[in-house]
N, C-alpha and C positions, 0 to 999 in steps of 0.2 A: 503618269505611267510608272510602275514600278522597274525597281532596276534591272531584276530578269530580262522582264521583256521587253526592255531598253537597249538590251546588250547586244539582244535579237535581231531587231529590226533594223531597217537603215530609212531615216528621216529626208524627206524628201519634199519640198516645197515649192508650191506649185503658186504662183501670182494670181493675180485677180485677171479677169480675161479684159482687155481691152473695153471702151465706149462700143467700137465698130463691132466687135463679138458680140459683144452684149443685146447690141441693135437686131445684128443676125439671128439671134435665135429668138428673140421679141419678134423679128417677122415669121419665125417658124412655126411658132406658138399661134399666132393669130391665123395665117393660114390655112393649120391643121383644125382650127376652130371655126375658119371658115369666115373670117372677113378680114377687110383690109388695116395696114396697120403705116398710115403714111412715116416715110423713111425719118423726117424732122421730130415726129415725136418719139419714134424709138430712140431716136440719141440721146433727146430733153430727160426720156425714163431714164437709159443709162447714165444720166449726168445726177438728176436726182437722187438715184441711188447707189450711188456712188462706185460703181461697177459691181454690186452686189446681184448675183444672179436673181437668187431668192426673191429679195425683195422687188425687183423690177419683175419679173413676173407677178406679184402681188401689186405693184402698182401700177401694171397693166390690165391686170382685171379690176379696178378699182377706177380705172378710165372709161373702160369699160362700159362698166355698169353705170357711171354718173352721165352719161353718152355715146349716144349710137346713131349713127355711124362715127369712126374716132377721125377728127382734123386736123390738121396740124398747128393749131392756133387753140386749141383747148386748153384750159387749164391742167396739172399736173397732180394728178389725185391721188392725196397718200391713205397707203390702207388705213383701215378703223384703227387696230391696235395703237399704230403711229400715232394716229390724233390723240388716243386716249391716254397714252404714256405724257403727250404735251402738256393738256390740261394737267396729270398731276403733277409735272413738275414746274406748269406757273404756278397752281397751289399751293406748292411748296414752298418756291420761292417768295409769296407773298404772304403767306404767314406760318411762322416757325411755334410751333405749341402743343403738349400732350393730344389736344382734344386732334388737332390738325394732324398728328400722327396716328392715332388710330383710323380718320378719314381716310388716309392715305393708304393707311394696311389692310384696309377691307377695300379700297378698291384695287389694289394688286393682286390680293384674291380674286376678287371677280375679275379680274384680266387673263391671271392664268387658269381659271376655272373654268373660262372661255375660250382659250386658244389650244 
C-alpha cells in the first residue's frame, strides 16, 4: 500500500476466529445445505485447517463429496488443490533438475489455470 493511502487509513487487525467459531459456522453452512454436520468433525475440520475459514469450508465440501451422510469417524478430506500442491512438492523434494523444473512449471500453470 502506498504511503498516501497509508496515511489515510487506520490498520486494524482482526485474529483468526476460534476452533469453536470456526465449528459454528461449519454447522451453519451444512444446514443451510441441508444435512447434518456432526459437532466432532467440525472441530477435526477446524483443527485441520488451521482456523482458516476458507479453507475449512473447502474441506467441508470435500468431506462431503468423498461421503454422505458425514460421521464423525471419517477421514479428513483435503481439497484437490492441497493434494496437488503436495505431490509437487514431494516432486520436488525428490529430485532437483532443469528437466524437474520445467515439470514443475507447467504444473503450477495448470493449477492456477484451474482455480
Amino acid at each position: 500500500v502506498i504511503a498516501p493511502i497509508r496515511s489515510r487509513c487506520m490498520c486494524v487487525r482482526v485474529s483468526a476466529p476460534t476452533h469453536q467459531e470456526v465449528a459454528r459456522v461449519l454447522a451453519g453452512v451444512a444446514s443451510k445445505e441441508g444435512f447434518k454436520l456432526p459437532e466432532a468433525l467440525a472441530l477435526r475440520i477446524s483443527k485441520a485447517s488451521e482456523r482458516n475459514l476458507r479453507r475449512a469450508v473447502l474441506t467441508l465440501e470435500a468431506c462431503k463429496v468423498a461421503q454422505s451422510p458425514l460421521s464423525e469417524s471419517q477421514p479428513i478430506q483435503l481439497p484437490d488443490w492441497q493434494l496437488f500442491i503436495g505431490a509437487i512438492a514431494e516432486e520436488v523434494v525428490k529430485e532437483q533438475s532443469p528437466k524437474q523444473l520445467l515439470k514443475v512449471r507447467g504444473k503450477l500453470y495448470e493449477l492456477l489455470s484451474n482455480c
